[in-house]
KOLDRENVO-359970 format. One record per residue (C-alpha): x, y, z. Coordinates in steps of 0.001 Angstrom, whole numbers, padded with zeros to 6 digits, always signed. Layout:
XYZ
...
This chain:
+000000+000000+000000
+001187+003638-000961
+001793+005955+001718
-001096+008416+002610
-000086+011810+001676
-002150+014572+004272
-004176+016561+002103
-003448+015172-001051
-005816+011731-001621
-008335+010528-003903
-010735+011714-001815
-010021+015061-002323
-010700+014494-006193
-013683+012454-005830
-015512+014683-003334
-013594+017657-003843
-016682+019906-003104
-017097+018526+000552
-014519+020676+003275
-014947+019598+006587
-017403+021950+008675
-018170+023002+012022
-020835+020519+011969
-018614+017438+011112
-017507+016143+014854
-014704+013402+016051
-015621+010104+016387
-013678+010188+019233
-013928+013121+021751
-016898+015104+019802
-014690+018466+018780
-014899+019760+015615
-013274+017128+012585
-010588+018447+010880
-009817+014964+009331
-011718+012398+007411
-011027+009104+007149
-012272+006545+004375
-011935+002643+005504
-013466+000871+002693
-017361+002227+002311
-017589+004012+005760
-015951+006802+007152
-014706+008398+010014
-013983+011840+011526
-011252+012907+013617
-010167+016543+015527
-006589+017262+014448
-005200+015799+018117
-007093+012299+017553
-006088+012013+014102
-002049+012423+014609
-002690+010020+017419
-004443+007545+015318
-002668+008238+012130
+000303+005126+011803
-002722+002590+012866
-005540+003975+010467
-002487+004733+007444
-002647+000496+007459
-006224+000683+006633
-007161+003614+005025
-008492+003635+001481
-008452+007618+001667
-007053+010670+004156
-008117+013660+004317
-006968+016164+006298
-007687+019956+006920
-005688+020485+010182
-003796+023510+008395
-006504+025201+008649
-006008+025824+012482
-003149+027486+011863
-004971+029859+008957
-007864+030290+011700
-005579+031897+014299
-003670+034195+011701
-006732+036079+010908
């Protein structure tokens, strides 16, 4: 299996209209998702801090990662 490459998946080019909102939560603590996660037909959603943590387990599974965590970074800047 390739190595996932954050922010640059087939994902991104087969829903490319779909960003991550405020309304799209973590599967795991309930924050806002900054990641997405496609595991055959389902997906999951992740906050930037339960992503990283998650990341080398899911990368062995994942048909798809994307992942928007930059955009913290842009938020805070404005």
């Amino acid at each position: 299996m390739s190595q996932i490459a954050p922010e640059t998946t087939a994902l991104d080019e087969l829903d490319s209209s779909h960003q991550l909102t405020a309304s799209d939560r973590c599967d795991s603590c309930g924050a806002q998702a900054y990641i997405r996660v496609a595991i055959g037909s389902s997906e999951l959603f992740f906050c930037a801090h339960h992503g990283k943590k998650y990341q080398e387990k899911l990368a062995a599974v994942a048909s798809d990662w994307h992942d928007e965590s930059a955009r913290l970074l842009q938020d805070h800047r404005s």
